[in-house]
N, C-alpha and C positions, 0 to 999 in steps of 0.2 A: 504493500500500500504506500509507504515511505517511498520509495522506489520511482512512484504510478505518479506520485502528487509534482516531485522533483524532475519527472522527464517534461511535462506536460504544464507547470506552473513555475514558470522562472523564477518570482523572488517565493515561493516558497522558501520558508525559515531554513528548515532544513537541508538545501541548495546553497543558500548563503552563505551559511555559516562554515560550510565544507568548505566553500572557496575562500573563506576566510584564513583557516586554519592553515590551506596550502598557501596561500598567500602570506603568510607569517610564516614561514617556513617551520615546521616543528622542531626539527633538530636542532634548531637554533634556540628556540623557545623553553626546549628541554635543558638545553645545556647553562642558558641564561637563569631560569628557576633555581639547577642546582648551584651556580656557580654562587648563588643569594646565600639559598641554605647553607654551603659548605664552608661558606665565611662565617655566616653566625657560628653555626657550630665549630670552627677554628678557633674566632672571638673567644668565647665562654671554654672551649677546651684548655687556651693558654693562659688563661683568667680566672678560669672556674675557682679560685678560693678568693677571689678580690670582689666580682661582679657578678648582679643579679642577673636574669634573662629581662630583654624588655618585653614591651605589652605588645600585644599579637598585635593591635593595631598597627604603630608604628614598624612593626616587620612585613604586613600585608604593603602598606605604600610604598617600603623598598622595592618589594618586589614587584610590584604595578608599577611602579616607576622606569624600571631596566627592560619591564615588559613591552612599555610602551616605545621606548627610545627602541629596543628590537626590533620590533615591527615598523617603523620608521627607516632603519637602517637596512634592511631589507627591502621592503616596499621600495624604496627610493632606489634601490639597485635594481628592479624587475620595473619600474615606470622606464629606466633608460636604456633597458637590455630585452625590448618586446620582440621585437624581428631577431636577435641572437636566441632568447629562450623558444622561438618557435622551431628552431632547430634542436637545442642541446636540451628545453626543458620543456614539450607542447604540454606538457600536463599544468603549471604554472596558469593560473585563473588569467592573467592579462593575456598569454600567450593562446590561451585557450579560449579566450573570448567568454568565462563565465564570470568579469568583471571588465569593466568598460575603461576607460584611462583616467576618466574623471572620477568615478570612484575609487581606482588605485589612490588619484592623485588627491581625495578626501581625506582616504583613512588615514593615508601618510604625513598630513598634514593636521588632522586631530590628534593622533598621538604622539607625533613631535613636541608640539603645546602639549598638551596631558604630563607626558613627560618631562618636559620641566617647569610646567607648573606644580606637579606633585614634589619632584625635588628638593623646588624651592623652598615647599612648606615644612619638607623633612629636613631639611641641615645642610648645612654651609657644603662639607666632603661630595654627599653624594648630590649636590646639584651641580657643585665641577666638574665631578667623575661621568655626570649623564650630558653635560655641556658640553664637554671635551670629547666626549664620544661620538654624540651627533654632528660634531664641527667635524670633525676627521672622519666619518660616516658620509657626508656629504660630500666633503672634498674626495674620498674616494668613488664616486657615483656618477656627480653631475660635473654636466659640461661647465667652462672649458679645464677645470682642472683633470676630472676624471682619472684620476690616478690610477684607477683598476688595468690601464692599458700600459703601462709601463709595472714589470714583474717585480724588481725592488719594492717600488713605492707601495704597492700594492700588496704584497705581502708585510710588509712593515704595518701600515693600516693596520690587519688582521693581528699581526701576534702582540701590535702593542695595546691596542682594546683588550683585544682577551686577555693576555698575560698578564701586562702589567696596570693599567689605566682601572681596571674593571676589580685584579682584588686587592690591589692599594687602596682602592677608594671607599670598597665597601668595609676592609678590615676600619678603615680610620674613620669611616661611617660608624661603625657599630660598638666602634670603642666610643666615640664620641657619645651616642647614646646612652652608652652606659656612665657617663659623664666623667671619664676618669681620661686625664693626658699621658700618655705615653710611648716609647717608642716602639719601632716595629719589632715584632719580635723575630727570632732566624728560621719559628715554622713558617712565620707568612713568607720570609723569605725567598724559603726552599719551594714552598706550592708557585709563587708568583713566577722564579727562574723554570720551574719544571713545564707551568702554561706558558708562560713565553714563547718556548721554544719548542712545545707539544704544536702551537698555535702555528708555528713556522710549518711546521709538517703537514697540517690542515689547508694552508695558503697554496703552497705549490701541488698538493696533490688534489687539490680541487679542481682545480682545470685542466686533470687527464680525460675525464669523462666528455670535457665540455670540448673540446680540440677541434672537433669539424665545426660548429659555430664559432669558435673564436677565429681560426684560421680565415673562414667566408668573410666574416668580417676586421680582417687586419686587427685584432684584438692580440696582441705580442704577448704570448705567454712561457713561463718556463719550458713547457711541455713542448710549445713548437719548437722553442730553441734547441733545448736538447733531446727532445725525443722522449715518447711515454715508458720505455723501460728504465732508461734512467734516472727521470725523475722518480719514479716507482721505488727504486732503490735508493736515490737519498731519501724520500721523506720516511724509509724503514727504517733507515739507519741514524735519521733524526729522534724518530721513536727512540731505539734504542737507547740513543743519548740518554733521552727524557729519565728512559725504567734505570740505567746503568747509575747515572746522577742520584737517582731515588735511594737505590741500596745504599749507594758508597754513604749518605745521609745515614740512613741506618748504621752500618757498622760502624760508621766511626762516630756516631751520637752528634750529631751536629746539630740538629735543632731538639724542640722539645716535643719529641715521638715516642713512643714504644718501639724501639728498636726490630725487634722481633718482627713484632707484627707488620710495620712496614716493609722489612727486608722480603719473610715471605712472600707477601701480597704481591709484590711488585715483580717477582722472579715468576712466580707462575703469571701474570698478566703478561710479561718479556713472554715468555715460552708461548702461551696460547695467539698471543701475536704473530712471533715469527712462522707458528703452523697454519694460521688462517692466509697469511703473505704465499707462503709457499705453495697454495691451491689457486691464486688467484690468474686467470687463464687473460694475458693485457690483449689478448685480441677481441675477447667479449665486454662489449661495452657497459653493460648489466653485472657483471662482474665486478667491474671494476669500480661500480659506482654502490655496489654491498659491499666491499669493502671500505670506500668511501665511508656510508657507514657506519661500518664496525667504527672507524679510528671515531670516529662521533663515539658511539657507545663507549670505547675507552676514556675518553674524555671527561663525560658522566660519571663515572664510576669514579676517576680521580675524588670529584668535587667529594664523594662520599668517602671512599677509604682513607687519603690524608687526614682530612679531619674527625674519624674513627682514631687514629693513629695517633692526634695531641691530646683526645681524650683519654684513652687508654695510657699515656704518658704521665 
């Protein structure tokens, strides 16, 4: 019946809303949620005898806040990439035609404002942290700067939002809340170097999938320069960094972890990694973009086990 109502009634709710969700991208949206939680719970893990937890309020407007700036930062990437996504992404609601350009160019535009209107009613930190974001969110997108076409600038953008912009801002976000000043500790440290450069591996291995639209449209990616196997293999071998960096933290107790439990975690993630890499077939393009993916899902998982790891510390 769902089905029957959505082929046949366009703005059906439930039509909408689907093209909403792709239109926010999820994986983005998922990674952005944990990346929330797994500061709090960093916060309070390397705190936990100093500071209280705050009021769910104030953690729901953080997280609507980074939400909205996400879809913003996205949206505004899919309003300038409609004729490339109808190659590398026709499932994409603008490229698909189950959102019109002026709607894209609404929503992107409500939750720009949303997001830093709500910011600015939360704290000084994260309405830099969501300012800074969206500034370099945009200068990566829209014309004439568009930085997304030149590979440096473009991967820069990415790992320095995720990595470092995003959980500087909210650790000193949430310390803030809990109103006590202090400095960084070496676990936010250790998680903000690990996404940094997890983030670097996410930048260039994104645009193996996407290569015959970027190529049609003179879009200068990693991938065309040097070819999809060997991008393939640095962004493995950046991973590895990532997990390798993670233990040597462990053994040698360098921030405030459970040693153990980090060390393990992170060897079987390395291992399960390098065996999912090893099946991946670079000639199929659906392959390549589940594994795409996976490093997503590993990503997620970080936000939870590191800061599992300063609790149990």
């Amino acid at each position: 019946m769902n089905q029957f109502f959505q082929q046949n009634y366009p703005f059906f709710p439930g039509k909408w809303f689907d093209a909403f969700w792709r239109f926010s991208r999820p994986h983005t949206i998922i990674g952005t949620s944990l990346s929330v939680l797994g500061l709090y719970l960093l916060t309070l893990g390397v705190t936990a005898s100093k500071f209280p937890g705050i009021p769910i309020g104030q953690f729901f407007a953080t997280w609507l806040a980074c939400l909205c700036g996400n879809i913003y930062i996205v949206g505004l990437n899919q309003l300038e990439d409609v004729e490339i996504d109808k190659i590398n992404k026709p499932y994409l609601p603008l490229a698909s035609g189950d959102f019109t350009k002026s709607q894209g160019q609404l929503i992107v535009i409500l939750t720009g404002i949303f997001a830093l209107v709500i910011a600015l009613f939360s704290g000084p930190f994260l309405f830099w942290m969501v300012a800074i974001s969206l500034a370099i969110g945009t200068a990566y997108s829209l014309p004439p700067i568009r930085l997304k076409q030149y590979p440096f600038w473009a991967a820069l953008c990415i790992f320095s939002v995720r990595g470092t912009i995003v959980n500087l801002g909210l650790f000193l976000h949430f310390s803030w809340l809990f109103q006590r000043s202090q400095g960084i500790p070496r676990a936010v440290w250790a998680l903000t170097v690990f996404i940094l450069v997890f983030s670097f591996a996410i930048a260039i291995f994104k645009d193996i999938p996407d290569m015959e639209g970027d190529r049609f449209y003179n879009i200068t990616t990693l991938t065309i320069q040097l070819g999809q196997k060997a991008v393939f293999k640095l962004a493995r071998w950046v991973l590895t960094i990532c997990y390798g960096g993670m233990i040597f933290v462990g053994l040698f107790k360098l921030a405030e972890v459970n040693p153990i439990f980090l060390v393990i975690t992170h060897i079987i993630i390395l291992v399960v990694m390098w065996r999912k890499s090893r099946e991946v077939d670079l000639e199929n393009k659906s392959a390549i973009a589940n594994f795409y993916q996976f490093i997503w899902k590993l990503f997620f998982v970080e936000y939870l086990v590191f800061p599992l790891a300063c609790i149990f510390g």
